[in-house]
C-alpha positions in Angstrom: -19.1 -36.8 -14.8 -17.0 -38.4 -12.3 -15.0 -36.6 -10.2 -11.7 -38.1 -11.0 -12.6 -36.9 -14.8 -13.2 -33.3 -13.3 -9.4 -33.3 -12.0 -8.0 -34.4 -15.0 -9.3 -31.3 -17.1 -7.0 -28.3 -17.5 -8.6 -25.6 -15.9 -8.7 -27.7 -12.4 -5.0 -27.9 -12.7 -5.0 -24.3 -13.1 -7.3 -23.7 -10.3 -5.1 -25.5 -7.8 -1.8 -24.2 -8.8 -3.6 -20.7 -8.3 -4.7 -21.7 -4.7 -0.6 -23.2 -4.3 0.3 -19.7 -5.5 -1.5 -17.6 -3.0 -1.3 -20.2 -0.1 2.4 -20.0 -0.8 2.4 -15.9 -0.9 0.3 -16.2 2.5 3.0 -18.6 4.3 5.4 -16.2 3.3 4.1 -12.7 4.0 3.0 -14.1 7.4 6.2 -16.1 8.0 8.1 -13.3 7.8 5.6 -11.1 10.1 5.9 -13.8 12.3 10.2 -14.1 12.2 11.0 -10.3 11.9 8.2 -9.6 14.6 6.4 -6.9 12.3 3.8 -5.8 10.4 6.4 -4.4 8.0 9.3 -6.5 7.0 9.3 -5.7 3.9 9.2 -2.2 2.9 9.8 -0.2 -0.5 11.8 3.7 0.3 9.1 6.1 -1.1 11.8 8.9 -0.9 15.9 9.9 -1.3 15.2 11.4 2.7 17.6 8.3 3.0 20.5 9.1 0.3 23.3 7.6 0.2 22.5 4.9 2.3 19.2 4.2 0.7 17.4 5.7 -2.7 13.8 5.8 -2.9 12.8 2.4 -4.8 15.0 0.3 -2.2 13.5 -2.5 -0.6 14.6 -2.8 2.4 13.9 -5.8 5.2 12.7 -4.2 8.2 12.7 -5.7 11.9 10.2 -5.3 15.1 12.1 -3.8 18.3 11.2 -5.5 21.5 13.2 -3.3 23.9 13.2 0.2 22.4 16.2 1.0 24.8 17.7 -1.0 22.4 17.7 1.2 19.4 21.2 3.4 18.7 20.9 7.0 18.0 23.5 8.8 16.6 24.0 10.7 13.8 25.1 9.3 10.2 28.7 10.6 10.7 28.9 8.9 14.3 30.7 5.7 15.0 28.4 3.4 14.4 25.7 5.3 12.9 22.2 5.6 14.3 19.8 3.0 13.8 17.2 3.7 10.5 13.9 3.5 12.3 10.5 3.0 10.1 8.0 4.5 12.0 4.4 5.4 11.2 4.2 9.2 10.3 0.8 11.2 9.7 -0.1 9.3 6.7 2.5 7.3 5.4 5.5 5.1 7.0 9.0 6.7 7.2 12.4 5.5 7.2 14.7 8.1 8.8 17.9 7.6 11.3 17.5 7.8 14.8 20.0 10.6 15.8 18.6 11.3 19.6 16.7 10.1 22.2 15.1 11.1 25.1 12.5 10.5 27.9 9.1 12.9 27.8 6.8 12.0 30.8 7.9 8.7 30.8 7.8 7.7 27.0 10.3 7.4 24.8 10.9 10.2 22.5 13.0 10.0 18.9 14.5 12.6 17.4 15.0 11.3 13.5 16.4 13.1 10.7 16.6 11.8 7.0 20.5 11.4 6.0 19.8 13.7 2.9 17.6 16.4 4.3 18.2 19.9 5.3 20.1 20.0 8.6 17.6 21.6 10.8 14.6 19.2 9.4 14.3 16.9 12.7 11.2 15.2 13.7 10.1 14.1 16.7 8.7 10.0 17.1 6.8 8.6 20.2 7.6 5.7 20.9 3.9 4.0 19.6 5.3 5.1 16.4 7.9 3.2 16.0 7.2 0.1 13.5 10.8 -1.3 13.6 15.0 -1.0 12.4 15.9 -1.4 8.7 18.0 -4.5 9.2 21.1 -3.4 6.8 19.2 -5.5 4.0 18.2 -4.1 0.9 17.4 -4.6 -2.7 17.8 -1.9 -5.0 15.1 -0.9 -7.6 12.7 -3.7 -6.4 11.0 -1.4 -4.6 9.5 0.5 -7.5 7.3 -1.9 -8.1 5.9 -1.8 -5.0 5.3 1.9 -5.4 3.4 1.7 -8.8 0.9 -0.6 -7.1 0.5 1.9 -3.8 -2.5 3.2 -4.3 -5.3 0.4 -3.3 -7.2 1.4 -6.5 -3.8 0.1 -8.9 -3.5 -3.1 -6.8 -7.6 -3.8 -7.2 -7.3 -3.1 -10.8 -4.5 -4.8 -11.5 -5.6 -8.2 -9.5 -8.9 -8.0 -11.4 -7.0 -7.8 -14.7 -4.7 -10.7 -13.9 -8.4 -12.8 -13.0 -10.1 -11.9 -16.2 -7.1 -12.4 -18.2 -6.7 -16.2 -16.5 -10.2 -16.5 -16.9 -10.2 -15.8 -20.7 -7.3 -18.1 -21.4 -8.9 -20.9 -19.8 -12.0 -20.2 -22.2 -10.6 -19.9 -25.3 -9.5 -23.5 -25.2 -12.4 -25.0 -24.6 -14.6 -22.6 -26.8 -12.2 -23.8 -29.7 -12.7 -27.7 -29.0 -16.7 -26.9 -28.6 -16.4 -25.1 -32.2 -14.4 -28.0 -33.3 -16.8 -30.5 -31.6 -19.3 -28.7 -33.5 -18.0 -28.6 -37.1 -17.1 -32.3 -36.8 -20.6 -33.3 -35.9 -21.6 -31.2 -38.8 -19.9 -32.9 -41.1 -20.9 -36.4 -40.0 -24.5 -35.6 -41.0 -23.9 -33.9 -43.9 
């Protein structure tokens, strides 16, 4: 078979758009690393700690800080507010406001508080912690989805499903012209 013939078949076309597909996702997920200057810059709110401002199943766009000077903290009543800083907590990331800040033998120190928690429920964040500043841009519910797929087991499970179930409708076609193929050459001889 030549290999013009091999590009003209169905399942080649379906190969490449696949490889479009993820070469595209990979552009973009590192594009944005790359502009936003994080590892983050898009995040799903895994909690209300955030209410009114954000509900858990926001998607917020997230941004590196290269000065941490930089960052406001302030309390949600103050005016303007404190930066919303995503920082990494003991397992997961956290999206709190920045309402203090403060030197500790020569690092920066946070003091963050979630807009909806209980007043005295501060927590402290060194300044290695901190993974960036929800930019003011969010998209609600989005996010959700992003949390049904959190644990790595749902994503690898639900990638594999998506492979098999491309692989199976790329079969059935051509199973059904072999069968045909078959019945026809059957009925020549007959």
């Amino acid at each position: 078979m030549k290999l013009p013939e091999v590009f003209k078949r169905d399942y080649m076309y379906t190969v490449i758009m696949i490889l479009i597909v993820l070469l595209t996702v990979f552009i973009f997920w590192y594009g944005m690393r790359f502009f936003f200057r994080t590892e983050h810059p898009i995040l799903a709110v895994a909690s209300g700690s955030m209410e009114p401002v954000l509900y858990k199943g926001d998607l917020i766009l997230v941004e590196g800080i290269q000065n941490l000077s930089d960052i406001h903290a302030a309390s949600e009543d103050a005016d303007p507010p404190g930066d919303i800083l995503v920082y990494q907590g003991a397992r997961d990331l956290i999206v709190h406001r920045a309402v203090d800040k403060k030197i500790v033998n020569g690092r920066q120190v946070f003091i963050t508080h979630g807009d909806a928690n209980q007043a005295g429920a501060l927590e402290q964040v060194d300044e290695d912690s901190v993974v960036g500043r929800y930019t003011g841009i969010k998209v609600p519910v989005l996010g959700h989805v992003a949390l049904f797929f959190n644990p790595l087991e749902v994503k690898v499970a639900f990638i594999a499903l998506w492979i098999i179930a491309l692989i199976i409708l790329e079969l059935v076609p051509w199973i059904r012209k072999s069968f045909r193929r078959d019945d026809t050459e059957e009925s020549l001889y007959k």
